[in-house]
C-alpha positions as CSV (number, residue, x, y, z in Angstrom):
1,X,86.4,167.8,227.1
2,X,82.9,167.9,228.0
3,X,79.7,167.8,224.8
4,X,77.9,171.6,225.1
5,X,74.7,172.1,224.1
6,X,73.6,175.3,223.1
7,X,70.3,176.8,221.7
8,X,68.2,180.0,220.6
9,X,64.5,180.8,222.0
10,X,62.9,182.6,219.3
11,X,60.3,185.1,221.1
12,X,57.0,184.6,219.7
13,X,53.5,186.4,220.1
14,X,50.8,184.1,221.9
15,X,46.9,185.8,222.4
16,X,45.0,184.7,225.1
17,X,41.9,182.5,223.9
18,X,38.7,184.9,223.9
19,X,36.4,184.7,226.7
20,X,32.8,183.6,225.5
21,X,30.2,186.7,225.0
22,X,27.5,184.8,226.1
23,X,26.7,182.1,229.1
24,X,25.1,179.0,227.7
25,X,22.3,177.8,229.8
26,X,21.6,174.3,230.0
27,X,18.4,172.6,232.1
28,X,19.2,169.3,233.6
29,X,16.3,166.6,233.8
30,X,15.8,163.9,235.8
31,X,16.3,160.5,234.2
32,X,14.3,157.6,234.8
33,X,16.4,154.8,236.9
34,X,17.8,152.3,235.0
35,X,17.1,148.4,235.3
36,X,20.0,145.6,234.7
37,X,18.6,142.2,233.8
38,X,21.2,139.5,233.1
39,X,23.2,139.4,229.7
40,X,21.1,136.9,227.6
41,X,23.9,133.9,226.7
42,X,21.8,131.4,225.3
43,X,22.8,129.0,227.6
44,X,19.8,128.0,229.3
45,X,21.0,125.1,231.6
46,X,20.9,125.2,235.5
47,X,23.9,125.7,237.8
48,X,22.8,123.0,240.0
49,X,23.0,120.1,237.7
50,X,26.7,120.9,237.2
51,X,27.0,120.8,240.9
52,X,25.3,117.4,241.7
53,X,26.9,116.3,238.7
54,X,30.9,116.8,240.1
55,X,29.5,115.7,243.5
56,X,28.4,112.4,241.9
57,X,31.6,112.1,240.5
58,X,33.7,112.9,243.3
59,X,31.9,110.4,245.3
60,X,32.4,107.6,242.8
61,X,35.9,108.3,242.6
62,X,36.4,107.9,246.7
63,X,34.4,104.6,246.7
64,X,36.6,103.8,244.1
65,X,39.9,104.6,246.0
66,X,38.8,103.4,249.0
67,X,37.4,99.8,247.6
68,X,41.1,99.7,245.7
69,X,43.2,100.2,248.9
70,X,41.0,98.0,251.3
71,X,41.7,94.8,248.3
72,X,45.2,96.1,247.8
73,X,45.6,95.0,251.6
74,X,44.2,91.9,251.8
């Protein structure tokens, strides 16, 4: 045996929305262009230090590897 389903549609009245008596007119202006500046953080310091910085540091670490291995083989 198979569930059924059954069910009533109760017929109701629906009235189609009024139409507007009147056409609202609107004026469109021009708008002056608009300027982005950069979000103000607070943090004032410079990208390049940060870049010479890890440079530095990358470069002492290779002097340091390569001055390890050439005394690890002697």
């Amino acid at each position: 045996m198979s569930p059924t389903v059954s069910y009533k549609v109760i017929e109701t009245n629906v009235d189609e929305p009024e139409k507007p008596s009147e056409t609202i007119k609107t004026e469109v202006k021009k708008s002056t262009p608009v300027t982005t500046s950069p979000v103000a953080t607070g943090d004032d310091t410079k990208q390049e230090f940060w870049y010479v910085l890890l440079g530095l540091s990358i470069s002492t670490l290779l002097l340091l590897l390569i001055k390890h291995f050439k005394t690890r083989r002697e």
